[in-house]
N, C-alpha and C positions, 0 to 999 in steps of 0.2 A: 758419425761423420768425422774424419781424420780431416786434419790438420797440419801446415808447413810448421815442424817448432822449431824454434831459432835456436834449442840445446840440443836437438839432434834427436832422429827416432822415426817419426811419421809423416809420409807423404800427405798432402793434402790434396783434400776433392777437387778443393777449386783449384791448385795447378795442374791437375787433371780435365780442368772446363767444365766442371759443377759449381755450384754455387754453393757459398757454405758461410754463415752465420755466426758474427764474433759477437759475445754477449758483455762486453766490454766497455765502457769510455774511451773512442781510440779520436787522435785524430790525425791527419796524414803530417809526413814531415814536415811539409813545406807549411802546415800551419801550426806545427807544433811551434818551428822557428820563428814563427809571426812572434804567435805569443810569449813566447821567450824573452822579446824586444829585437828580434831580424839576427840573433844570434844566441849559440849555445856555447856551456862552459866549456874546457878542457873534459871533464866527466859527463859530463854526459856526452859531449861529440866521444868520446871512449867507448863509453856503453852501446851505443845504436852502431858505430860504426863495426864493434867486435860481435853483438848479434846479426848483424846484417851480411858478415861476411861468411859463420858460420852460414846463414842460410840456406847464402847462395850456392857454399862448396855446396852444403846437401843434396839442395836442388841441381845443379847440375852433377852429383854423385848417380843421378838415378835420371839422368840425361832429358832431363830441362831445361831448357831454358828460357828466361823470363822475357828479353826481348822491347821492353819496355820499361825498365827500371830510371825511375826519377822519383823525386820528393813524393807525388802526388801519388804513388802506387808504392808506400808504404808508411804502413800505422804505426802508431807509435801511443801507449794509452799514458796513465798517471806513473804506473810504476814504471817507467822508462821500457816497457815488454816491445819488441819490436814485430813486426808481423808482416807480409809482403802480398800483396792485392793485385789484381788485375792479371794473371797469365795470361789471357786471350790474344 
C-alpha cells in the first residue's frame, strides 16, 4: 500500500478513497498545537508548513485535490513527519 510522501514520489491509496494504515505515533495538528502549549516555535511552524506545501503541490501535481484541508486532517508524529488524512 503507497502512500502520500511529503518528499515526493508516491501517490497514496487513501487519496485514492482507500484506506491505508499509518504505523506511527501521529497526532493531528490541531492537537499537536495543544500540546505544544496553543502554539509552535519558528521551526517547527518551518518544518510542517515546508512538508505540507510539498504535498499538496504533489497531490495536486497528479490532480487531486484535497478539499478539506484544516489542522484536523493532518498528522504530524514525534519526528515533526507531516502526513495528510481525510481525501473523501
Amino acid at each position: 500500500m503507497a502512500e502520500v510522501s511529503n518528499t515526493a514520489g508516491k501517490l497514496s491509496a487513501a487519496a485514492c478513497g482507500a484506506s491505508a494504515k499509518v504505523d506511527v505515533e501521529s497526532s493531528t495538528l490541531k492537537g499537536f498545537i495543544a500540546k505544544s502549549g496553543g502554539k509552535l516555535g519558528v521551526r517547527e511552524t518551518a518544518v510542517v508548513l515546508k512538508q505540507l506545501s510539498e504535498s499538496l503541490s504533489y497531490v495536486h501535481s497528479q490532480e487531486i485535490a484535497h478539499l478539506d484541508l484544516k489542522p484536523e486532517n493532518i498528522l504530524v508524529d514525534e519526528k515533526l513527519v507531516v502526513r495528510l488524512i481525510d481525501f473523501s
